[in-house]
Every structure is written in structure tokens, then in C-alpha cells.
C-alpha positions in Angstrom: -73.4 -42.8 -68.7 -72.9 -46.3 -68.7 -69.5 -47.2 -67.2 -67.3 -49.2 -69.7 -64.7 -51.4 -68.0 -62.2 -53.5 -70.1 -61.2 -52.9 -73.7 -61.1 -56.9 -74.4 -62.5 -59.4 -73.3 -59.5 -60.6 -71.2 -59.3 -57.2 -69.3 -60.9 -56.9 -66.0 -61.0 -53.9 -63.3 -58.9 -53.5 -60.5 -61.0 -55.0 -57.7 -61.2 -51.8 -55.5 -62.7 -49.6 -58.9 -65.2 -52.6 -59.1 -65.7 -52.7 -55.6 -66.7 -49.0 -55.5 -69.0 -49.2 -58.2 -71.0 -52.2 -56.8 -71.1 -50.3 -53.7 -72.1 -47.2 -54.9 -75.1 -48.4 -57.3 -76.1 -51.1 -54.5 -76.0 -47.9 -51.9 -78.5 -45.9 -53.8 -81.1 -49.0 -54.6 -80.7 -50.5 -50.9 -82.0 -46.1 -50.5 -84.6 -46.7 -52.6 -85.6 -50.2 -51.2 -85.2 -48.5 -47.4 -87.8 -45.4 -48.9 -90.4 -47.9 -50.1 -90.4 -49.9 -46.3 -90.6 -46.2 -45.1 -93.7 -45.6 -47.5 -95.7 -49.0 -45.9 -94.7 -48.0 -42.7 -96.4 -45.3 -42.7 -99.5 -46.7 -44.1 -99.8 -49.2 -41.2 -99.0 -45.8 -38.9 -102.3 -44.0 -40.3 -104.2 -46.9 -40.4 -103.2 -48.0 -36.4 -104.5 -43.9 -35.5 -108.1 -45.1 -36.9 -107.9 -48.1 -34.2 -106.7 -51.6 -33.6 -110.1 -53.1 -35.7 -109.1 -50.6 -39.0 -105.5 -51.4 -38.9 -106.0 -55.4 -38.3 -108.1 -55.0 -41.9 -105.7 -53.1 -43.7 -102.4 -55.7 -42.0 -104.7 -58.7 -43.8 -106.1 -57.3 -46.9 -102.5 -55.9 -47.4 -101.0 -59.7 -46.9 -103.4 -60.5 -49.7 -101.8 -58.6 -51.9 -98.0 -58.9 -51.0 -97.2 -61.8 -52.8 -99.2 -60.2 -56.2 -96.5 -57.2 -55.8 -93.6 -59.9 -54.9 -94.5 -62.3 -57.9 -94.5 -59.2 -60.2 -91.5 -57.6 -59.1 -89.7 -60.9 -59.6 -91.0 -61.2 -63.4 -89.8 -57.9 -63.8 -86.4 -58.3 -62.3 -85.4 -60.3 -65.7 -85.6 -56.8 -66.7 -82.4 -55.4 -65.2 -80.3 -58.2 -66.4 -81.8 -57.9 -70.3 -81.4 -54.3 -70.2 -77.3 -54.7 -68.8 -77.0 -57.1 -71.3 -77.6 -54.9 -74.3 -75.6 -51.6 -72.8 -72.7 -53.8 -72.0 -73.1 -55.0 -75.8 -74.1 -51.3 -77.1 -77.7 -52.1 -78.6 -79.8 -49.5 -78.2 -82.5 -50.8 -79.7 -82.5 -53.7 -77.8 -82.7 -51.3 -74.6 -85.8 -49.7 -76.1 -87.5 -53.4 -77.0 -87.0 -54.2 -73.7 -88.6 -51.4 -71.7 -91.4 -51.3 -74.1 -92.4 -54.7 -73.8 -91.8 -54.5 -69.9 -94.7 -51.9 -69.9 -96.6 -54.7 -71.6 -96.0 -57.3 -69.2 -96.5 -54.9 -66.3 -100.7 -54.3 -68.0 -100.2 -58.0 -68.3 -99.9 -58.6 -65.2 -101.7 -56.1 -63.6 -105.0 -56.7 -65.2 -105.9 -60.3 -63.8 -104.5 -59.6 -60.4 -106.6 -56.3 -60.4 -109.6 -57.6 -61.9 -109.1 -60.9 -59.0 -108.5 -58.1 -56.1 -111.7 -55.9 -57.0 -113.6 -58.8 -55.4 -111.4 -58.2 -52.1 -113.5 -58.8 -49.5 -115.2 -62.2 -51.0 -111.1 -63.4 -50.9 -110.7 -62.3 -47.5 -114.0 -64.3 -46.6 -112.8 -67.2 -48.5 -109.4 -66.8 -46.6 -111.2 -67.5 -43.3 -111.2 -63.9 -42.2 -113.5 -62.5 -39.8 -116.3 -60.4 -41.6 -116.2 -57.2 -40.0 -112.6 -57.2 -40.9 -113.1 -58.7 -44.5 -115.8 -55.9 -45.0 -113.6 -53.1 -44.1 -110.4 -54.5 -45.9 -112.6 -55.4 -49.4 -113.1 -51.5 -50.2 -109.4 -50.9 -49.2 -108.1 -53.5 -51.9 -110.5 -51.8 -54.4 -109.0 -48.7 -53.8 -105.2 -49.5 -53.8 -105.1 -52.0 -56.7 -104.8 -48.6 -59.0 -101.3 -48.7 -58.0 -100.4 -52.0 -59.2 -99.1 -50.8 -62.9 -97.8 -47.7 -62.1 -95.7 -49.4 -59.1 -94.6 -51.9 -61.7 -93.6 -49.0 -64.6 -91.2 -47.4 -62.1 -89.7 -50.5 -60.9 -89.5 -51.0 -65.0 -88.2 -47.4 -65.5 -85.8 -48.0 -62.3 -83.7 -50.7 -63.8 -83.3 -49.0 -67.0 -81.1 -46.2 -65.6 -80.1 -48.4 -62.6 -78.7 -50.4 -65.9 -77.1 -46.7 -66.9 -75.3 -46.5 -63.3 -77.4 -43.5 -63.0 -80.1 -44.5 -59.8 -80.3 -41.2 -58.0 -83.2 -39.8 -60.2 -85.1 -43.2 -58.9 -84.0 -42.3 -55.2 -85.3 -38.2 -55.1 -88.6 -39.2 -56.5 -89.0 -42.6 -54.2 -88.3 -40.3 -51.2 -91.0 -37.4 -52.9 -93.5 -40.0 -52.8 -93.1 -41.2 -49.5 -93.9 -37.3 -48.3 -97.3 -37.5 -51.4 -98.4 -40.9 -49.4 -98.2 -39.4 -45.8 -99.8 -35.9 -47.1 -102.3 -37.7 -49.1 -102.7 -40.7 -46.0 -103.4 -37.1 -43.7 -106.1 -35.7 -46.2 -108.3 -38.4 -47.3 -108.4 -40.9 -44.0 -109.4 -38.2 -41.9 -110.7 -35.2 -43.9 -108.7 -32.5 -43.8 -109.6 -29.1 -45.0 -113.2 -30.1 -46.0 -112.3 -33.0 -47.9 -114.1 -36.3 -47.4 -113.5 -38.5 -44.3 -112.5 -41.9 -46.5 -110.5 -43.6 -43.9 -108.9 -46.8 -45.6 -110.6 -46.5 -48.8 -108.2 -43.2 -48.3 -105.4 -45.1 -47.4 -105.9 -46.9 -50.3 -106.2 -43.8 -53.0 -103.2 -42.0 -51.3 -101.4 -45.1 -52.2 -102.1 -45.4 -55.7 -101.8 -41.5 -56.2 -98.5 -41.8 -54.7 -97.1 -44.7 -57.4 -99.1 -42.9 -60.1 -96.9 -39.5 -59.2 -93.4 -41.7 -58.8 -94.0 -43.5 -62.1 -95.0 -40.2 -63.9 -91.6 -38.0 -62.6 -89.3 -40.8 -63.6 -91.3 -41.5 -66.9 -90.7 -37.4 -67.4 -87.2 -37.5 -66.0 -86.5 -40.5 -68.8 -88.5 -38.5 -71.7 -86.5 -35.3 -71.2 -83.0 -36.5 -69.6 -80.4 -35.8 -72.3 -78.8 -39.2 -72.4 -82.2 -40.7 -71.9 -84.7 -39.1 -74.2 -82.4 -40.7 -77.2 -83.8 -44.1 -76.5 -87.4 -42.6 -77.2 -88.8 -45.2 -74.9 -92.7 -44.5 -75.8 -92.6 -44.5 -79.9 -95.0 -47.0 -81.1 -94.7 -48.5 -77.6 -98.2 -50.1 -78.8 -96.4 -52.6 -81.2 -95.9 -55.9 -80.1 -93.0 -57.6 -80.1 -94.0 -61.3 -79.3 -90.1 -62.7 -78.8 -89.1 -60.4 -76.6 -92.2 -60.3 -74.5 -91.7 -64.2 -73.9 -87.9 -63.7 -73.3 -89.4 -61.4 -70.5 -91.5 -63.9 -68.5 -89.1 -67.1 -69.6 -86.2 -65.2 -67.7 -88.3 -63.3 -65.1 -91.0 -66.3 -63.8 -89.2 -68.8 -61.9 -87.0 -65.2 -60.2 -91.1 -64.6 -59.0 -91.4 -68.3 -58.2 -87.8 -68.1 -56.3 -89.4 -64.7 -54.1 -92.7 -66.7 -53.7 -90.6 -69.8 -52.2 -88.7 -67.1 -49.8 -91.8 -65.5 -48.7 -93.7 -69.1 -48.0 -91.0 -69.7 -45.8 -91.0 -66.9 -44.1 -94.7 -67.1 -43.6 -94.7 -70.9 -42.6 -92.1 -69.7 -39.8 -95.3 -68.1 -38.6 -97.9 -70.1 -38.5 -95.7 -73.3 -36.7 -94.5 -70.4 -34.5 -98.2 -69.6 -33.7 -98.8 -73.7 -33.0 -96.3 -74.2 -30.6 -96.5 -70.9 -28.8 -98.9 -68.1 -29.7 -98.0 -65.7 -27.0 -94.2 -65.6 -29.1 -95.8 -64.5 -32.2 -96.0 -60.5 -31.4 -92.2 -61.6 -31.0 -91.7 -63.1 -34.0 -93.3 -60.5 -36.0 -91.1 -57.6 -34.4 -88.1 -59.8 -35.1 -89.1 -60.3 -38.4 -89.9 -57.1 -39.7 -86.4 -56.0 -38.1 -85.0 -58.3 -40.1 -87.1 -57.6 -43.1 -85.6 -53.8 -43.3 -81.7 -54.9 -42.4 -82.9 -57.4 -45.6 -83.1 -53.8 -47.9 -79.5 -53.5 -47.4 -77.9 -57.1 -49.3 -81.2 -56.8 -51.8 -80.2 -53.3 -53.2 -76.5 -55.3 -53.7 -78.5 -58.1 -55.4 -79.8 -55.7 -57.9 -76.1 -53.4 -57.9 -74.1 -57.1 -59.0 -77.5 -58.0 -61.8 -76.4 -54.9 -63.4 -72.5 -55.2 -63.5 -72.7 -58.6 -64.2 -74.7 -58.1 -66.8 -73.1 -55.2 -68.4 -70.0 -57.4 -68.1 -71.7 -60.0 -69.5 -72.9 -58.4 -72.5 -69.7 -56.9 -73.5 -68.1 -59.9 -73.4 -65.9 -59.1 -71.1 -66.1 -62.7 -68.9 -63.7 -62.4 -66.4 -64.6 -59.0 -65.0 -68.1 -60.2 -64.4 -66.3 -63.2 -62.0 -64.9 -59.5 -60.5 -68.3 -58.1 -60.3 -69.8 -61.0 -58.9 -67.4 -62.1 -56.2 -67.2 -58.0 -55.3 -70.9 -57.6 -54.3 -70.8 -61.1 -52.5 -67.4 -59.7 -50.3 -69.6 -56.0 -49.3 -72.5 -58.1 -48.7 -70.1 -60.2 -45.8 -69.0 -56.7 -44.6 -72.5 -55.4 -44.5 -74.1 -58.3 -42.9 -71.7 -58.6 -40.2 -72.0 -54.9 -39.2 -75.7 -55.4 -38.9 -75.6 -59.0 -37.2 -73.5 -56.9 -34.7 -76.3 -54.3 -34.0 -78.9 -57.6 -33.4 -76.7 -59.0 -31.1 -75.7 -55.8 -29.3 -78.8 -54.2 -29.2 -81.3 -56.8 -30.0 -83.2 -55.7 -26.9 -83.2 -51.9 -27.4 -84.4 -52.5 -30.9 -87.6 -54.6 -30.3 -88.7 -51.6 -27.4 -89.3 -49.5 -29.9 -92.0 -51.9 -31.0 -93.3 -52.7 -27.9 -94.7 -51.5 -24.8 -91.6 -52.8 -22.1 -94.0 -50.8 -19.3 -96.4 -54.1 -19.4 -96.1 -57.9 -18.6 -96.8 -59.2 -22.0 -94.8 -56.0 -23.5 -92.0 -57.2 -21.1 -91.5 -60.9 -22.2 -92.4 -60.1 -26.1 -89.3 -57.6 -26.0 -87.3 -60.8 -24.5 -88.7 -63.1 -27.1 -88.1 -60.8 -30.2 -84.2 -60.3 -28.7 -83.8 -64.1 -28.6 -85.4 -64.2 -32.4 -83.2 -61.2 -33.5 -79.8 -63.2 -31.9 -80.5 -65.9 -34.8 -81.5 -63.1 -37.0 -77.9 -62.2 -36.7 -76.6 -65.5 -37.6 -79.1 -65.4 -41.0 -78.3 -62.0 -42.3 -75.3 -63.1 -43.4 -76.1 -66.4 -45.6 -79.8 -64.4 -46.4 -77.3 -61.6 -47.9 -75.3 -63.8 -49.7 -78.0 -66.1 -51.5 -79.6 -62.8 -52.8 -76.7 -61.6 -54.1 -75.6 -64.7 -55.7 -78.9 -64.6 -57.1 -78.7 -61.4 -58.1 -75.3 -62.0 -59.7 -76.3 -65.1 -61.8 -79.4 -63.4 -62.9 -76.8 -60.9 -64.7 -76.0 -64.5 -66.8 -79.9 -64.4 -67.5 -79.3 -67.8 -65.5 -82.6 -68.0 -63.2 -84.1 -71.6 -63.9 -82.0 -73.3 -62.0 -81.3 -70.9 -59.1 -85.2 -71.7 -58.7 -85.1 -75.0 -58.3 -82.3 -74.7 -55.3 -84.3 -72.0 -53.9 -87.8 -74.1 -53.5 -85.3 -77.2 -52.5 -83.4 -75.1 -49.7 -86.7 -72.9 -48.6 -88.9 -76.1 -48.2 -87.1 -79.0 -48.4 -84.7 -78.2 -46.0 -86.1 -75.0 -44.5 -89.4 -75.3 -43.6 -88.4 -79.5 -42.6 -85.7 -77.9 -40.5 -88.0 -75.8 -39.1 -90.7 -78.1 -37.8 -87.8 -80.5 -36.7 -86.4 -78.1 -34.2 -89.4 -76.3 -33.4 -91.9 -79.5 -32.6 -89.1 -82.0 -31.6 -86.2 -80.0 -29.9 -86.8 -77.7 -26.3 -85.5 -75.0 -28.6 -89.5 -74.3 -29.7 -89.3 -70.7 -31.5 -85.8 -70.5 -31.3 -85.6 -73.7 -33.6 -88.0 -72.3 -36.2 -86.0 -69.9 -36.7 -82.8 -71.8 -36.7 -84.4 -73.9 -39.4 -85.3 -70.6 -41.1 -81.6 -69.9 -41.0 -80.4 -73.3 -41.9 -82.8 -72.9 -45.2 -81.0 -69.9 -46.4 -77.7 -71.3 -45.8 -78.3 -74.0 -47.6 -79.2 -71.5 -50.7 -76.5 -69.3 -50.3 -73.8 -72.3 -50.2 -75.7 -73.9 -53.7 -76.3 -70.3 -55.4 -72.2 -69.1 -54.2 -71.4 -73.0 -55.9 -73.7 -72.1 -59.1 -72.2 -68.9 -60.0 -68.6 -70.2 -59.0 -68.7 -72.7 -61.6 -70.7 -70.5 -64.0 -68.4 -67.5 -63.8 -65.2 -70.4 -64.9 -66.7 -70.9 -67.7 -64.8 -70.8 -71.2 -66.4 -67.3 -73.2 -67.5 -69.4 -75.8 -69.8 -71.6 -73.1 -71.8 -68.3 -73.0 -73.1 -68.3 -76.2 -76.5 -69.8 -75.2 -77.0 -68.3 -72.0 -80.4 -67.0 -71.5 -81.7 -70.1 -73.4 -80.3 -73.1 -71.4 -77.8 -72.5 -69.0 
């Protein structure tokens, strides 16, 4: 049920009651977050058992279709602060025009990006990629693209009872599926029990069987839920309704734009990495993926503070969605420091697990990846706080200019930061990735400022948020 704080405008929780709710919604999406790592994890495990050639193709024609399922997700994230908006202002029927035409932008934009992927391995030619590797990872894409719109509906279907304070449903069928992907991994790749050895093309169906099955269990958990079936979410879901499908992509685009700017980053840390020393990239990638799943942790509070901001928001209650804001930005300090502490402590112990200490190379890449994973430290705190700052100013439907400090901080001072110290500084790949860090600060510090000033705002300044903030 959705949790009504405040009778007036003017009244605002206790910080420790707000505190606990941020914590406990932005616990339960971090879980889900944490399951869906879990999920790809295993796919790179399965495809690694076929050999180093069939797991190098599914690694590349998997990086082709990242930023499709980042770009998307972002779109859709305007979703969670529309559908806050009208439960903190008690309109239904807003609710329900919201997740039907999130359905239609999910077919929207899974059609063109599917129709673009079917012709996988001619992109992965075009990319530069080798040709053995292009021809296994081309059949691969063909296969997995079925999951596109069903991955999208449950990310839909997510934030419409994340939005009810009600996530756990989202959590036991996002941990279900992981177990459907590793069965379904085990019986088409290799053939079990008589089945048909499909290898990645298997990889690939297990995937999308296992977002078909998540999408369809939360879609029947929303259809016969007591509090949920009221909404009737799929009557005349078929009608258009043109204002609130462009509401959709005006607020969700430039949050896809904002994870596209992140990402480019994070990829161009790479490849200058690779330039000025390729024998620290197997580091690098360690310390990055390390950093990657600590990343699940602030993001799930990203998406807790779009919700309570938002129901604040919509209920016009102003000053307890200052509380709500500021709240997930203090547990994401809290949280970031406890897991800078296990980088810095055990930074070392961490990247063995990824590689092989027993050899030379093995040896110095778990030295390299240490050293990465000591800045790491430094950058999950500022990398928690722009999200959640983010996150929180995307409860104000306020995403247009959080874009524009994102591409300015990512690549203006980011990636120019990072070539700086990496090309011009004896600090190499330690100074990418002390330009990677000075990027996000520089985010977080301009996001924090944004929604500082935003959240002081008068009540009647709010009146055209959404539009032109």
C-alpha cells in the first residue's frame, strides 16, 4: 500500500521513518539489480565452458547490445517518477495511463533495435571484429533480441509497485529467473536429456525464455494481487494515448542519454587504458566489473529516492521530499564508505578470484586491478552520490538539465581528465582512472547543487515541473 507521509503540505517525516523507508525500498531494488548481474554472470560462465573463442563472441556481440538495453532502461526510468507522481496525488487513472503507454514505448523501442540486431553479425563486421568471432556472435544476437520487450515490461511492471513500496514480488521472481537462465543455459548449450546441442544460439533462447517467464509472473502477480488487479492495467491497453506517450520519452530520453554519457566514459577509460598499456587492461576490466556490482548497491537508492521524491512530490507535500532526497544521499555516504573500505582492505583478495595469482601475468594483473580498485574506492562515493542525486531530481520529473551536467562532467571533464593524467602524468592507468573519478565528482557536486536549490523552492515554483524546470 502506498505509504502516505504528511497530512499538509507543510508536514514532513521524522528523518529516521524516512530514512528507513528509503533504505528499505532501495535494499530490495539494489536485490534485484545484484540478481540481474548474477543472471549475466552466469551467461559469460556457460559461454567461457564452451572455450575462450565462444565466450570472446558472446563478451562482443553482448557489448553490442549493452547500450540498446542501457538507453531503454533510461527511457523507461521516467516511468517511476510519473507513476510516484500520481500515487502521491491519488490518480489512479493516471497510474493506469502510464503503465499502458510504457508497454507502448517498450514495442517502440524494441522493434528498431530488434529489427537492427537480427543483422548481428554484419554489425559486428562493420565494428571491425574478427570474422570467425562475428559469425558465431551474429546467431547469438538473433537469438537473444526476443528478450528485449519482455526485459523492458518487467522493468515497466517493477516500478509500478516499486512506486506502491511493495518491490519484493519484483525480487522472488528476478531471483526465479536467474535459476530458469542457468537451467535453460545447462539444457540448450550443451544438450541435455536429448535436447539439441545449440551452444550460444542456446545461450541466447535461455535468455530470452528467462525475461519472457520474469515479465509473465510479475504481469500475473499485478493481474491478480488484490491491491493491484484494481488498476486493470491491460483494458484497452491497445488505445493510444498520444500525450502521455510523448510525456514518456520527453522525461525519459535525455535519463538514456545521461546512462549513454556514463557508459562512454567508462568505455573510453578502456580503450586509452589499452593505448598506453595493454598488458593493464585484464586489470582494468577486473577492477571495473568489481566496481560495476558495488555500483548495484547506490543505483537501487537512485531508484528508492525517484519514488519518495516523487510520491512526495505529487502530494504536494514539498518539504518532505527535501527529507527524502537528502535521506537517500546520507545512506548512500554510509554505504559507499563501507564498500570503499572493502577495496582498500581487500582490493587484492578480491581481484584473485578473477585471476590466476599461480602465473606471471596472473601475478601482476591481480597487482594492477588492486591499484585500480584503491581509486575505485575513492569513486564509489561521488559515483553513489551523482546517481542518487539523479535519481532524486528525476522524482521532480527534472531530467533535462541533469543531462546536460552529466555529458559536461563525463566528457568534458572526465574523459579530458582522463587522457591528461593517463598520457601526460607517470601515473599512466592509475590517472585514467583518477580522471574517471574526477568526472563523477564533478557530477555529483553539480547534481547535489541542482537538487539543493530545486528542493528550496517555493510550492508554487512547482507548478510547471515536468515541462520546464
Amino acid at each position: 500500500m502506498v505509504q502516505r507521509i504528511g497530512a499538509t503540505p507543510g508536514d514532513v517525516r521524522p528523518w529516521a521513518s524516512e530514512t528507513k523507508a528509503v533504505f528499505k525500498l532501495g535494499g530490495m531494488l539494489a536485490l534485484t539489480q545484484l540478481t540481474a548481474v548474477a543472471l549475466t554472470t552466469t551467461d559469460i560462465a556457460f559461454a567461457g565452458r564452451l572455450g575462450p573463442t565462444y565466450l570472446a563472441a558472446e563478451v562482443i556481440a553482448s557489448s553490442a547490445i549493452f547500450p540498446i538495453f542501457l538507453f531503454a532502461q533510461g527511457v523507461l526510468a521516467a516511468l517511476t517518477a510519473m507513476i510516484a507522481q500520481d500515487l502521491g496525488a491519488h490518480r489512479k487513472r493516471g497510474v493506469r495511463r502510464s503503465l499502458r503507454q510504457g508497454f507502448w514505448v517498450a514495442m517502440t523501442v524494441s522493434v528498431p533495435f530488434m529489427a537492427a540486431m537480427w543483422h548481428g553479425e554484419t554489425l559486428l563486421l562493420w565494428l571491425g571484429q574478427d570474422a570467425a568471432l562475428a559469425a558465431l556472435g551474429g546467431p547469438y544476437m538473433q537469438a537473444v533480441i526476443w528478450s528485449f520487450f519482455p526485459h523492458f515490461g518487467y522493468i515497466i511492471l517493477r516500478s509500478f509497485i516499486a512506486g506502491h513500496s511493495r518491490p519484493r514480488a519484483a525480487v522472488v521472481i528476478m531471483i526465479a529467473g536467474f535459476f530458469v537462465n542457468a537451467a535453460g543455459n545447462y539444457l540448450l548449450m550443451f544438450g541435455a536429456f536429448g535436447l539439441p546441442r545449440l551452444e550460444l544460439v542456446g545461450l541466447g533462447l535461455s535468455t530470452s525464455f528467462a525475461h519472457w517467464f520474469m515479465f509473465a509472473a510479475l504481469l500475473g502477480f499485478c493481474l491478480v494481487d488484490r491491491q493491484f488487479r484494481r488498476y486493470g492495467i491491460l483494458v484497452r491497453w491497445w488505445r493510444a494515448d498520444w500525450p502521455r506517450f510523448r510525456e514518456i520519452f520527453r522525461i525519459g530520453l535525455p535519463v538514456g542519454f545521461g546512462y549513454l554519457a556514463e557508459s562512454g566514459m567508462f568505455a573510453v577509460a578502456g580503450f586509452l587504458i589499452g593505448i598506453i598499456d595493454a598488458g593493464a587492461l585484464s586489470g582494468h576490466a577486473v577492477a571495473l566489473q568489481v566496481s560495476a556490482i558495488l555500483f548495484m548497491i547506490p543505483f537501487g537508492m537512485a531508484q528508492a529516492s525517484t519514488v519518495r521524491v516523487g510520491l512526495a512530490v505529487g502530494g504536494g507535500h514539498f518539504p518532505r521530499a527535501r527529507v527524502s532526497g537528502w535521506c537517500g544521499l546520507a545512506l548512500t555516504v554510509g554505504t559507499a564508505l563501507a564498500s570503499a573500505a572493502v577495496l582498500l582492505f581487500f582490493g587484492g583478495e578480491i581481484s584473485a578470484l578473477f585471476l590466476d595469482a599461480a602465473t606471471s601475468d596472473g601475478a601482476a594483473a591481480i597487482a594492477t586491478a588492486a591499484s585500480f580498485l584503491a581509486v575505485a574506492a575513492a569513486f564509489q562515493l561521488v559515483d553513489g552520490l551523482q546517481a542518487v542525486a539523479a535519481g532524486a531530481l528525476r522524482g521532480y520529473k527534472d531530467t533535462a538539465i541533469p543531462m546536460v551536467i552529466q555529458v559536461i562532467g563525463y566528457w568534458g571533464i572526465g574523459a579530458g581528465a582522463m587522457a591528461a593524467l593517463g598520457f601526460f602524468t607517470p601515473l599512466a592507468g592509475i590517472g585514467v582512472w583518477t580522471g574517471m573519478a574526477l568526472g563523477l565528482a564533478a557530477v555529483a557536486v553539480a547534481l547535489i547543487w541542482r537538487f539543493d536549490r530545486l528542493s528550496r523552492r517555493p510550492p508554487g515554483a512547482f507548478a510547471a515541473l515536468g515541462e520546464a524546470v
